[in-house]
C-alpha positions, 0 to 999 in steps of 0.5 A: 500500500503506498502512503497517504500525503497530507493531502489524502488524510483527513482534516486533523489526522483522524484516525478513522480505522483502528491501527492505520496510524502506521500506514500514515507516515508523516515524517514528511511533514517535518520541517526540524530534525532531531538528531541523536548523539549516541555518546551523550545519550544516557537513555535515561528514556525521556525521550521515548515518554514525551514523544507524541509520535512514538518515534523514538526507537529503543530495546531493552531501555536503551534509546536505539534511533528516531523512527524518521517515518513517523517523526514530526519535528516537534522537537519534545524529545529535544527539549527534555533530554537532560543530557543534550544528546538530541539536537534539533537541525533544519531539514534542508540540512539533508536534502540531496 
């Protein structure tokens, strides 16, 4: 199934169907990107509590990477770390 732009989802993102939240990748419509930095981290989690997209990606406790697919650039997970291992950067930065 191809994903949905933001022009095909409805008015506020509803969810209309249980469990289509994974087949809406909004990560498309981030302006800021987190980046993470693996020898600040402290995975002291944070991150994964606050982030309303559930795109902090971990095993067994241990902060692993950003889901970029579902990642809107809200920049919470930046705002709340303690030890400054998520630095929030323009997305034109990555553009090819």
């Amino acid at each position: 199934m191809a994903a949905k732009g933001w022009k095909e989802i409805p008015i506020g993102g509803t969810i209309t169907e249980a469990g289509n939240a994974k087949e809406v990748k909004t990560g498309s419509w981030r302006v800021m990107r987190p980046i993470h930095d693996k020898n600040k981290c402290t995975s002291c989690m944070l991150c994964w509590l606050y982030c309303p997209d559930q795109a902090i990606l971990q095993t067994q406790g241990h902060m692993d990477g950003i889901n970029y697919d579902y990642c809107k650039g809200c920049g919470l997970c930046s705002s709340v770390c303690p030890a400054k291992a998520i630095e929030m950067k323009a997305e034109t930065e990555f553009l090819e």
